[in-house]
DODRENDO-741254 format. One line per field, with one value per residue (C-alpha): residue in three letters; z, x, y. Coordinates in nm, 3 decimals. Layout:
BEGIN
aa ALA / ...
c3 Z / ...
c1 X / ...
c2 Y / ...
//
This chain:
BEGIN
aa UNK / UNK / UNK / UNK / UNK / UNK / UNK / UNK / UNK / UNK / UNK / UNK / UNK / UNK / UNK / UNK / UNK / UNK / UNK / UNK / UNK / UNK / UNK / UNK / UNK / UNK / UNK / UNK / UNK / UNK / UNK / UNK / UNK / UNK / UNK / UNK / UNK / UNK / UNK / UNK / UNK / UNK / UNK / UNK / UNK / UNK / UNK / UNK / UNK / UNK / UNK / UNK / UNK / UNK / UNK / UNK / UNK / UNK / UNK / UNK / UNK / UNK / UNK / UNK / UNK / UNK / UNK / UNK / UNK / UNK / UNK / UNK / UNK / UNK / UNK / UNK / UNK / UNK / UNK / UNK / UNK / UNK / UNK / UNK / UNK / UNK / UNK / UNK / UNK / UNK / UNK / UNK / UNK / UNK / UNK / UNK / UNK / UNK / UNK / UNK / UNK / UNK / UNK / UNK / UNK / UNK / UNK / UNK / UNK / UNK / UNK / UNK / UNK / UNK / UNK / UNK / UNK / UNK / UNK / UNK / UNK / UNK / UNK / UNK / UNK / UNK / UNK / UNK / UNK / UNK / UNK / UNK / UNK / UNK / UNK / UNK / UNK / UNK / UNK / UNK / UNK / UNK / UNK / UNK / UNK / UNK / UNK / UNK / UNK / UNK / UNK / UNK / UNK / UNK / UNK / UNK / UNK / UNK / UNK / UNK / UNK / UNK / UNK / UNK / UNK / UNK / UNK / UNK / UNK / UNK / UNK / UNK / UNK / UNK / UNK / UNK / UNK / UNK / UNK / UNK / UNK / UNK / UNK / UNK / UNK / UNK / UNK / UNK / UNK / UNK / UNK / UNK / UNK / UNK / UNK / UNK / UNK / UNK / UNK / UNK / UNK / UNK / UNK / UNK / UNK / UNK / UNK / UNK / UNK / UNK / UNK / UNK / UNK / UNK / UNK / UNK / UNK / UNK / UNK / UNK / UNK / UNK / UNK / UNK / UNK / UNK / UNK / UNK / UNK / UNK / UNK / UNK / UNK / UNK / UNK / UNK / UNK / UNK / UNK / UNK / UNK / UNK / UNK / UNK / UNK / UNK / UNK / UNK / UNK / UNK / UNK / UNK / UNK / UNK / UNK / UNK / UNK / UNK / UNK / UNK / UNK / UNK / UNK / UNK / UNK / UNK / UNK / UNK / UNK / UNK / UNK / UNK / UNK / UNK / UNK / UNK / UNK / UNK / UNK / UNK / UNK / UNK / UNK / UNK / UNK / UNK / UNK / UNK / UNK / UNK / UNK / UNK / UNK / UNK / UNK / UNK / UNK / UNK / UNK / UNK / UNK / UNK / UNK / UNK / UNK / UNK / UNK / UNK / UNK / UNK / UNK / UNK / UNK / UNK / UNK / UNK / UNK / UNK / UNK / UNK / UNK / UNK / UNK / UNK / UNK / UNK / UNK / UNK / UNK / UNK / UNK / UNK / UNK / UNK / UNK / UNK / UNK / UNK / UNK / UNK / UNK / UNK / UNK / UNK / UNK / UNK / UNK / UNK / UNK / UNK / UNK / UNK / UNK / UNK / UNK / UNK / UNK / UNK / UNK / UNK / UNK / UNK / UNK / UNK / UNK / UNK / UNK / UNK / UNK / UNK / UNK / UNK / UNK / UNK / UNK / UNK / UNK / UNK / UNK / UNK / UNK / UNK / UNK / UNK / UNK / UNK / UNK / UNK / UNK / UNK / UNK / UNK / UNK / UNK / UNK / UNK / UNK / UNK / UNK / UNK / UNK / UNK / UNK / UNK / UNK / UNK / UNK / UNK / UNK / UNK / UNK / UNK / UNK / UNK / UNK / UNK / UNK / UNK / UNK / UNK / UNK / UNK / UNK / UNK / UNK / UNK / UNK / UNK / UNK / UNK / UNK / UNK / UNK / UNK / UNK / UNK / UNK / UNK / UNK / UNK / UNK / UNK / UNK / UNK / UNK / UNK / UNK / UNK / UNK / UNK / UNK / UNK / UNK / UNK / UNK / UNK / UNK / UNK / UNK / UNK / UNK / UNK / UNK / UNK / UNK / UNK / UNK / UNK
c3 9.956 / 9.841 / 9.516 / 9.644 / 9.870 / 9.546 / 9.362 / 9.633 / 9.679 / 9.226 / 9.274 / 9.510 / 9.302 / 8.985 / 9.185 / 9.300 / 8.904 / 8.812 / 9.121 / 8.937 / 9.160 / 9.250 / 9.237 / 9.035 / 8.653 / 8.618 / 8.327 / 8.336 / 8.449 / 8.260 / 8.248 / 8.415 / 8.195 / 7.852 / 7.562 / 7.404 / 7.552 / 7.710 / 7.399 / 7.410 / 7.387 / 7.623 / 7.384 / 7.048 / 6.775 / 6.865 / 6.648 / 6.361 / 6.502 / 6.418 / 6.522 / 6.735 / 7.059 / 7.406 / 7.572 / 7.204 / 7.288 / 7.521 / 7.703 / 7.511 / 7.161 / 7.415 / 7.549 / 7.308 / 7.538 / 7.566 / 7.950 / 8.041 / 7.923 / 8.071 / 8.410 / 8.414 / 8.286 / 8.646 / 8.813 / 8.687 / 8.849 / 9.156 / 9.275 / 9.585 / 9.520 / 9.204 / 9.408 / 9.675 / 9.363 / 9.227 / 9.579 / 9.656 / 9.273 / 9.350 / 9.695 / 9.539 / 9.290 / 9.604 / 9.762 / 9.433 / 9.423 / 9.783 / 9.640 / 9.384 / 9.523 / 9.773 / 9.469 / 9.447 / 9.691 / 9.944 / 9.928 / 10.219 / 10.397 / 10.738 / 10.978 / 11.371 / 11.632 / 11.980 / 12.277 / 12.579 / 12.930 / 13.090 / 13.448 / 13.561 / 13.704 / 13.355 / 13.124 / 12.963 / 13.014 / 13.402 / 13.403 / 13.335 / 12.971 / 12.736 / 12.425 / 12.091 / 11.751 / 11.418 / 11.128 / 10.791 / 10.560 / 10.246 / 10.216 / 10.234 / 10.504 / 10.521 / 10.194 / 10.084 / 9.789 / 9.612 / 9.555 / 9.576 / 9.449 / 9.779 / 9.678 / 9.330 / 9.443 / 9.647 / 9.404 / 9.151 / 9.418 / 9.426 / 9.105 / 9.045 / 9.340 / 9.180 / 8.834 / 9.011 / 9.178 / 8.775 / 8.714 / 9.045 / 8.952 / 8.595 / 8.735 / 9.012 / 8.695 / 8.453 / 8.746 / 8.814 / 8.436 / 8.475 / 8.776 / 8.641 / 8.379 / 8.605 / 8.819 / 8.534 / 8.407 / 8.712 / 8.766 / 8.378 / 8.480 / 8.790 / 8.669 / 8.391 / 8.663 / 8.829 / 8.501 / 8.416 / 8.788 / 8.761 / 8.439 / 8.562 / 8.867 / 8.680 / 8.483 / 8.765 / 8.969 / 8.606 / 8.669 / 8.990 / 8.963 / 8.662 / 8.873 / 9.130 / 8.958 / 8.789 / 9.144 / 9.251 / 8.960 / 9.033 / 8.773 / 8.874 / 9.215 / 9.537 / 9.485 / 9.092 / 9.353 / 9.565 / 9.293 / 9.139 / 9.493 / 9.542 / 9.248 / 9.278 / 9.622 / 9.475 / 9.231 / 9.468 / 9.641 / 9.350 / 9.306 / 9.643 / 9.611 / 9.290 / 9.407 / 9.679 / 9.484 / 9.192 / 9.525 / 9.682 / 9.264 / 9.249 / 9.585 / 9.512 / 9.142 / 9.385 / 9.566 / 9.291 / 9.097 / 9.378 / 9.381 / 9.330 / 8.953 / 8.750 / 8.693 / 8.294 / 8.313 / 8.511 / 8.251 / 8.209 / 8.070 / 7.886 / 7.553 / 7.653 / 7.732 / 7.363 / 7.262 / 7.358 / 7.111 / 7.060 / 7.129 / 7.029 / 7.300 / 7.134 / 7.282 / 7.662 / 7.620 / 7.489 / 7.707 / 7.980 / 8.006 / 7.919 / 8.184 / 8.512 / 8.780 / 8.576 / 8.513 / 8.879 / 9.041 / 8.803 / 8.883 / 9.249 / 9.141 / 8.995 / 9.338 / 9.517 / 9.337 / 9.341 / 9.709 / 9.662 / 9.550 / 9.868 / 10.106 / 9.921 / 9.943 / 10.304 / 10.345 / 10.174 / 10.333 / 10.331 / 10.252 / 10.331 / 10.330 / 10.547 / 10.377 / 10.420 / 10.366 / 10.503 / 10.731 / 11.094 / 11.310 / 11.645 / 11.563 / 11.283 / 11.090 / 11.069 / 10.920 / 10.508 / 10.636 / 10.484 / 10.710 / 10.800 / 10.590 / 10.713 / 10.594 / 10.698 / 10.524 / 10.744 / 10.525 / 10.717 / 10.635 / 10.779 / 10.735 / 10.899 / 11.044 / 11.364 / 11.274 / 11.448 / 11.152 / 11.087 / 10.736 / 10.591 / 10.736 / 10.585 / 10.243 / 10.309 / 10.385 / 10.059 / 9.870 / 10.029 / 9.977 / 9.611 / 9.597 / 9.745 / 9.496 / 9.237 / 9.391 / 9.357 / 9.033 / 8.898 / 9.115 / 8.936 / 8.615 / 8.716 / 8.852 / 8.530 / 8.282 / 8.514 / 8.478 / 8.075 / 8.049 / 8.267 / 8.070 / 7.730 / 7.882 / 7.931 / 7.631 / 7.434 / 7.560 / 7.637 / 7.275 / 7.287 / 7.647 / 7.505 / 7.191 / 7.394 / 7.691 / 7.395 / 7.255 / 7.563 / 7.647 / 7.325 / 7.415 / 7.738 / 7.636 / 7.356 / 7.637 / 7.888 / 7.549 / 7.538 / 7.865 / 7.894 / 7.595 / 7.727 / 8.148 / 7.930 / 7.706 / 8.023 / 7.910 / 8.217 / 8.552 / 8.640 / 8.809 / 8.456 / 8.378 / 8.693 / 8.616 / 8.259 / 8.388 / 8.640 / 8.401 / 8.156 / 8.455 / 8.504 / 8.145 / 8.113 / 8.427 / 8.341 / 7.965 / 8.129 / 8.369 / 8.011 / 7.896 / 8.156 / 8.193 / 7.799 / 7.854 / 8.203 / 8.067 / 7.793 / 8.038 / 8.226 / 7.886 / 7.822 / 8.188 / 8.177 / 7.885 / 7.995 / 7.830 / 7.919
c1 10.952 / 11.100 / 10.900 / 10.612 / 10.581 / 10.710 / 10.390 / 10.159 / 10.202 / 10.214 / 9.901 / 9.753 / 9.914 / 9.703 / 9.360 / 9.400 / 9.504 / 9.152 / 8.937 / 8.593 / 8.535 / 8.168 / 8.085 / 7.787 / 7.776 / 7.852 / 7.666 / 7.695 / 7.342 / 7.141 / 7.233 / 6.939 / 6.894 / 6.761 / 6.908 / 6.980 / 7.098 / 6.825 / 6.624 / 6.476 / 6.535 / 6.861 / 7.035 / 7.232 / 7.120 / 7.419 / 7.319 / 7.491 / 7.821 / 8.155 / 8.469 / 8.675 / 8.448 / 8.642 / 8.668 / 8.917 / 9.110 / 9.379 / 9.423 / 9.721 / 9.496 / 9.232 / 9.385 / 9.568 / 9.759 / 10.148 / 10.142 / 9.812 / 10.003 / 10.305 / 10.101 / 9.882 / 10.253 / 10.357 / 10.029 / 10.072 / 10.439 / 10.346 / 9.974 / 9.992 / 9.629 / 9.779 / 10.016 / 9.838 / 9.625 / 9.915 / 10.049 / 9.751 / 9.756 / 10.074 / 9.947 / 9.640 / 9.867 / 10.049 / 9.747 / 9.646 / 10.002 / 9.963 / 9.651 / 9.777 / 10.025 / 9.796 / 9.712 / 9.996 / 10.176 / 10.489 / 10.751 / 10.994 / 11.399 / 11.345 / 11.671 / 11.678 / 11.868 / 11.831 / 12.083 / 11.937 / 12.071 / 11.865 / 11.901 / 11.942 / 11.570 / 11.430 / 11.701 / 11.617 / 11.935 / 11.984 / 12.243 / 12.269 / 12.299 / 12.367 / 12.089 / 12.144 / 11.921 / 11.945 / 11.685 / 11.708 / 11.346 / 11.221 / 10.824 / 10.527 / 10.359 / 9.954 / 9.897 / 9.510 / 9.406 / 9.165 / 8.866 / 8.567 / 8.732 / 8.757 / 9.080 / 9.041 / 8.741 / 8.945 / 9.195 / 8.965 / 8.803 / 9.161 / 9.247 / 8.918 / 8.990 / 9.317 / 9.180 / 8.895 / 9.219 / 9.380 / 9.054 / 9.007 / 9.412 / 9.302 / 8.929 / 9.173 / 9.394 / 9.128 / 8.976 / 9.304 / 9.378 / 9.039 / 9.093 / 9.431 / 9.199 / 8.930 / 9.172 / 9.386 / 9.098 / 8.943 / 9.289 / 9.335 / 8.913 / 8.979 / 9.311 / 9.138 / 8.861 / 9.117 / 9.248 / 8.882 / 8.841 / 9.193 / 9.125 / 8.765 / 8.942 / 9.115 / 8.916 / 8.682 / 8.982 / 8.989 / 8.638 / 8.653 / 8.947 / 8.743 / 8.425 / 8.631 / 8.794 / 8.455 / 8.322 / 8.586 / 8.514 / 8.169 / 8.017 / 7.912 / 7.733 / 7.844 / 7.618 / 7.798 / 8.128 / 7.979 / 7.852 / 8.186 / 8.356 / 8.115 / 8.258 / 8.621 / 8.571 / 8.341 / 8.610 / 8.909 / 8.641 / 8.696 / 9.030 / 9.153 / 8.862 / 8.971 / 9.332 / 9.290 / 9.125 / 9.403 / 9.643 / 9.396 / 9.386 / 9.728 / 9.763 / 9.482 / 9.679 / 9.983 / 9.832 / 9.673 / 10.008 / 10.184 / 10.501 / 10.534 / 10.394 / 10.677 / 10.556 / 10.558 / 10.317 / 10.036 / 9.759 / 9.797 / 9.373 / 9.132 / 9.331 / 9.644 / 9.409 / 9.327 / 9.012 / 8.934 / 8.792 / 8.462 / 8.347 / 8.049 / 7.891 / 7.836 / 7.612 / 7.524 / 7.585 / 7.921 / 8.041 / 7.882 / 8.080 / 8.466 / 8.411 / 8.649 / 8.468 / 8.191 / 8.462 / 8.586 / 8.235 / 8.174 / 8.539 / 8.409 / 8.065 / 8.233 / 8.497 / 8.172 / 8.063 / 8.328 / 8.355 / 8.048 / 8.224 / 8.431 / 8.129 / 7.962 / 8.306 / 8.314 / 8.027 / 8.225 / 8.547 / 8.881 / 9.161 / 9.543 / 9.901 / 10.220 / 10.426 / 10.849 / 11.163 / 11.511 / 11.760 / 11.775 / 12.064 / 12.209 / 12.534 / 12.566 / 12.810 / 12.586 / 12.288 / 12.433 / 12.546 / 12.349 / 12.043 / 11.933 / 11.658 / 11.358 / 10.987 / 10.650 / 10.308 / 9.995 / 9.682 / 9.421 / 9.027 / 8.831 / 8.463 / 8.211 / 7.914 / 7.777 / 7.856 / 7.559 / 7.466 / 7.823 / 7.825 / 7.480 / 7.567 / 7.890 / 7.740 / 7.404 / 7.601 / 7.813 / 7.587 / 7.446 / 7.756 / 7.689 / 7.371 / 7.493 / 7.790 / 7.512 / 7.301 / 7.611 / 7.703 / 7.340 / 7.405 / 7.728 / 7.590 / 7.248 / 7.513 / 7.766 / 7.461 / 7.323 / 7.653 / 7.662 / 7.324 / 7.420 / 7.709 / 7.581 / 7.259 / 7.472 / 7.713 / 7.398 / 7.279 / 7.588 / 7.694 / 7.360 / 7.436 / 7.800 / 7.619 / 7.340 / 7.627 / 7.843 / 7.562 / 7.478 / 7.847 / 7.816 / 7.502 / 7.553 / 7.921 / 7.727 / 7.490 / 7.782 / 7.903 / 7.616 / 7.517 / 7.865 / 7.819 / 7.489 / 7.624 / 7.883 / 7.679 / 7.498 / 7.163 / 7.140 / 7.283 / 7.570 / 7.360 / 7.260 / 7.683 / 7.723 / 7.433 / 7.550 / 7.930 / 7.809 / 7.589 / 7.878 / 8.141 / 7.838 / 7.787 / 8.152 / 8.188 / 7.959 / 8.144 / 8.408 / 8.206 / 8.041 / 8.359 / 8.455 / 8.137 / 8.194 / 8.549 / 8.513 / 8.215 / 8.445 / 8.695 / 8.386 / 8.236 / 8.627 / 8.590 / 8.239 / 8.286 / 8.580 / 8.856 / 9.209
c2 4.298 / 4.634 / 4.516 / 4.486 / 4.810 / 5.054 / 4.812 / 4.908 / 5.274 / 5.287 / 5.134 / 5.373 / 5.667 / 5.535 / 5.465 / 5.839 / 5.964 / 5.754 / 5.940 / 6.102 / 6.380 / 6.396 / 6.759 / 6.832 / 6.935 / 7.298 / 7.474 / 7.814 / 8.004 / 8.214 / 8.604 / 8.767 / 9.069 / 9.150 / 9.018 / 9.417 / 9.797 / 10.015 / 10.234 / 10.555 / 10.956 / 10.925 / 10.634 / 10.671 / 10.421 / 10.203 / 9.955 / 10.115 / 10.194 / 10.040 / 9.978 / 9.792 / 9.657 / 9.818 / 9.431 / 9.397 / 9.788 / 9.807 / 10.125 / 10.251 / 10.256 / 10.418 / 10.720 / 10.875 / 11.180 / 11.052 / 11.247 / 11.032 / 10.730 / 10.789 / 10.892 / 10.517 / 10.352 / 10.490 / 10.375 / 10.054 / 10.010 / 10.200 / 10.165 / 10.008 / 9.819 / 9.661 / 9.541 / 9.391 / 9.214 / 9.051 / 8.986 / 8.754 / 8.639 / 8.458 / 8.356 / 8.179 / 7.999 / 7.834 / 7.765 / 7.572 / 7.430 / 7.280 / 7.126 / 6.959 / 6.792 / 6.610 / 6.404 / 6.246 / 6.037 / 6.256 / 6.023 / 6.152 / 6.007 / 5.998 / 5.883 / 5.850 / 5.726 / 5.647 / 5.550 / 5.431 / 5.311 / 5.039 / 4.971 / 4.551 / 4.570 / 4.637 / 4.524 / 4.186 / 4.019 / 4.137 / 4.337 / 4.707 / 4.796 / 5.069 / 5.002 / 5.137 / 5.190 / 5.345 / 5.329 / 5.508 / 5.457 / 5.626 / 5.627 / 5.765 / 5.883 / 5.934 / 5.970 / 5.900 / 5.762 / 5.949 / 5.709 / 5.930 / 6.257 / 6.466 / 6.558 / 6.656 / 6.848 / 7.010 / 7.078 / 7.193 / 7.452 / 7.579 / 7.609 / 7.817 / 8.053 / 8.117 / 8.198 / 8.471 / 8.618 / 8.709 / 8.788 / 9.058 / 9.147 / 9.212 / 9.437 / 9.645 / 9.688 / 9.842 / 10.046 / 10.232 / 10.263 / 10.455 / 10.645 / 10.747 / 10.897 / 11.050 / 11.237 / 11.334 / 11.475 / 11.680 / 11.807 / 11.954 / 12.091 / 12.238 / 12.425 / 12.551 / 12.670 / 12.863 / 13.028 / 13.115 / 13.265 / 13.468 / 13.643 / 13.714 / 13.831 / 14.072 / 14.168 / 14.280 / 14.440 / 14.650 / 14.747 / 14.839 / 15.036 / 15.243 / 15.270 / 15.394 / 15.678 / 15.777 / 15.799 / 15.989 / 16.198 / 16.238 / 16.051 / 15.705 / 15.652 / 15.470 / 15.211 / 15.097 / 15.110 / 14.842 / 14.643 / 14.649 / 14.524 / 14.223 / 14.138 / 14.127 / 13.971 / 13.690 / 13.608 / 13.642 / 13.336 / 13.147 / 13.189 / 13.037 / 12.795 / 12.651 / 12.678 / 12.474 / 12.214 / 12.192 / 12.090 / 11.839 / 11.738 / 11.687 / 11.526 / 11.256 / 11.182 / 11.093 / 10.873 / 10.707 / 10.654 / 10.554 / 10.801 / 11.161 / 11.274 / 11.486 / 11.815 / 11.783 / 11.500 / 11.723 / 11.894 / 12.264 / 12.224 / 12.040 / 12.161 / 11.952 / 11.640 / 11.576 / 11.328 / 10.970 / 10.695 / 10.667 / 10.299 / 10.090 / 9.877 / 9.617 / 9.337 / 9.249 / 8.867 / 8.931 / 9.260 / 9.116 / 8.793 / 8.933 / 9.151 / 9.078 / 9.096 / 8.897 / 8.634 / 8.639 / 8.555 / 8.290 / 8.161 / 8.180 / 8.000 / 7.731 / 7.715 / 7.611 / 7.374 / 7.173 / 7.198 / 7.052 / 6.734 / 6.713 / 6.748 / 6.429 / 6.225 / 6.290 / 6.023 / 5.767 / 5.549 / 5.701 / 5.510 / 5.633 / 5.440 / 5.465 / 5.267 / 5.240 / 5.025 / 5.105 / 4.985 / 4.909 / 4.805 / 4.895 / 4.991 / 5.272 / 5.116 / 4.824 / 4.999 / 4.947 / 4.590 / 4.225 / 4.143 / 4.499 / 4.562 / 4.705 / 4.786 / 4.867 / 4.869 / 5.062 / 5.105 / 5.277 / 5.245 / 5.473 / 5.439 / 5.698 / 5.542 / 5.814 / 6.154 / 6.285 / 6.469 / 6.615 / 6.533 / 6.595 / 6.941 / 7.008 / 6.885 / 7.130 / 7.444 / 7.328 / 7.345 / 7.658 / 7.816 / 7.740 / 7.901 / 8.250 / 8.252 / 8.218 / 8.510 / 8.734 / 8.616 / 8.748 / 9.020 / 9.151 / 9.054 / 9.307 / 9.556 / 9.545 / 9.602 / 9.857 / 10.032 / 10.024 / 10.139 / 10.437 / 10.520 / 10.503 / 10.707 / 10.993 / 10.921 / 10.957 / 11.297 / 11.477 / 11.572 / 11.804 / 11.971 / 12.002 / 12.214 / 12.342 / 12.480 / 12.617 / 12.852 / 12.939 / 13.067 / 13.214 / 13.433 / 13.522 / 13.660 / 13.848 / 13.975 / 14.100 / 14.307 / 14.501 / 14.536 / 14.717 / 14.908 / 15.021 / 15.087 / 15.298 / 15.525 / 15.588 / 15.376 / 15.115 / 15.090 / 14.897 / 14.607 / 14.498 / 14.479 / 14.265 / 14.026 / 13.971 / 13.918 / 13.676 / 13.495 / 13.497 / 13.317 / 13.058 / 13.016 / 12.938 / 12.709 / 12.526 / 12.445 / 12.319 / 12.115 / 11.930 / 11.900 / 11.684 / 11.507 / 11.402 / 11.295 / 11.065 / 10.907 / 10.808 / 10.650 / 10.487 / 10.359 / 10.187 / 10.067 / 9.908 / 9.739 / 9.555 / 9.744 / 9.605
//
């Protein structure tokens, strides 16, 4: 008999290994965007550039500053988001795990024992008695045989819920490498802000203290005096302006890392950042598809199909087996002794005929499910090519404002020469100084505000294209 159980339940094992699950065909839908990058005055000829595609460069060939590496390699060990990621990576691989093992049969020891007085009125024999009995089995215990794939739909649904979590670890991972980056970056701009605004401070506190002894000596008006004050105060403006945003700078990069930054990894300016690569975008069908969160809602596409598979198996009998053999006896010594042996066999059909509906609905909002995790996956796919064309918009156009701002710093500091030159031989008024020197700060802030543009959409090119 022992035979014959282990038979049965091998037998139920293999029907369940040779279950066809009965989720539909995936094929993988069709991207819905052009076929090539955006054209036109704002776009490079990419078509011409080479080098090694960004979804192929890891962020340590990328950035090329050993204190912006160092910063993201802290990041990276610290970021409470990433950690959270790969916290409910490792959750979705149980969940997967739990799956699995539905497929094949729990075979569990079970062991009880019961003592039991029985009064004369109830006791068989007539007399009171003490009743006594022990039972140790090893079998399984509900397990259903897969027939019609539920479980393997099931399973696969898992398994591709767990694969869109590496792939959502893996997106959280290239969007902090990135922000790392960013904030990096407006720190080393906003600290070279405040070193432009302290030397124009005093440079103006010079002036003002020259105006003011020429006024005292009679030869330059109250009104040049003014002028010159409005000018230190603007910059003293600036100064605790751009002061206070090199502290919310540096608070904001410790919060992204995750710990407190040492002080020899923060920028000192843009001439301690260095340059970033330059990268080619290559094409949408291939960026487009490497890219995480691409990956992760087609991972979560596919999850809903195959749940389709278990809605359509739910119409369809379900089969499961109790099965056991052991020993029973009423005395515990007895329970290893000849003639104890004990077994049970309980298959269970179960066959549903009224539902009232219950499982055309489950398989409807299945396969509803289905269609909205298609909708987003064209939506991400609309969103991530939206994003490229952005960045290579302004990749293409910002090498000319970078020229175009540089000759204009040029000029303008030219023009502040000579309208000094001119306030001092007496030939203008001091009004035409104070325009030029404000023009000249502008002129200058506004560098430095290109400069940063052309560097973080460097870091967002690496990110959109699916750098690692």
């Amino acid at each position: 008999m022992f035979r014959k159980i282990a038979i049965l339940s091998i037998a139920g094992a293999f029907f369940a290994g040779c279950s066809t699950s009965m989720a539909p065909r995936y094929s993988r839908p069709e991207a819905p965007v052009t076929a090539a990058w955006p054209t036109g005055p704002a776009y490079k000829n990419y078509s011409s550039m080479t080098g090694e595609p960004a979804a192929e460069l890891t962020w340590k060939r990328f950035i090329v500053n050993p204190q912006l590496q160092k910063l993201i390699g802290l990041a990276l060990a610290n970021n409470r988001d990433l950690r959270v990621a790969a916290l409910n990576v490792e959750k979705s691989r149980a969940q997967f795990r739990i799956r699995r093992a539905d497929l094949l049969p729990t075979v569990a020891a079970a062991g009880s024992g019961a003592v039991q007085r029985l009064p004369a009125a109830v006791s068989l024999s007539g007399q009171d008695m003490i009743a006594r009995n022990y039972n140790l089995s090893l079998g399984l215990s509900s397990y259903e045989i897969d027939l019609f794939g539920r479980i393997q739909s099931l399973k696969d649904q898992a398994l591709e819920q767990y694969l869109a979590t590496e792939q959502a670890q893996r997106s959280v991972q290239i969007s902090l490498v990135a922000e790392v980056a960013n904030n990096y970056l407006s720190l080393a701009a906003d600290r070279e802000r405040l070193k432009l605004a302290l030397e124009t401070l005093e440079s103006q506190q010079a002036s003002y203290r020259l105006i003011q002894s020429r006024f005292t000596a009679g030869a330059s008006s109250e009104l040049d005096l003014r002028q010159a004050q409005t000018s230190v105060d603007a910059a003293r403006v600036d100064v605790a302006r751009y002061t206070t945003l090199v502290a919310q700078d540096g608070n904001l990069l410790t919060l992204v890392v995750g710990n407190q930054v040492p002080a020899e990894l923060l920028p000192s300016g843009f001439a301690a950042v260095g340059t970033l690569r330059e990268l080619p975008p290559g094409v949408p069908s291939d960026v487009l598809q490497r890219r995480p969160d691409v990956l992760q809602a087609e991972l979560l596409l596919k999850a809903a199909n195959a749940n389709i598979g278990a809605a359509r198996a739910a119409f369809f009998p379900r089969i499961t087996l109790n099965t056991s053999i052991g020993t029973s006896s009423d005395q515990l010594t007895g329970l290893f002794s000849p003639g104890s042996l004990a077994w049970g066999f309980a298959p269970q059909f179960t066959l549903p005929i009224f539902d009232y509906g219950r499982n055309k609905a489950g398989l409807t909002a299945a396969e509803r499910d289905r269609d909205i995790y298609l909708a987003r996956y064209e939506k991400v796919i609309q969103n991530a090519f939206r994003e490229v064309a952005d960045a290579l918009a302004q990749n293409g156009t910002v090498g000319e404002q970078l020229q175009a701002q540089q000759s204009l710093t040029e000029a303008t500091s030219e023009s502040y020469r000579l309208a000094q030159a001119r306030y001092q031989g007496g030939v203008t008024s001091y009004l035409n100084v104070l325009d030029s020197q404000r023009s000249l700060y502008r002129a200058q802030q506004g560098l430095i505000s290109v400069n940063l543009t052309r560097l973080s959409n460097q870091v967002t090119l690496f990110k959109v294209l699916g750098g690692e």
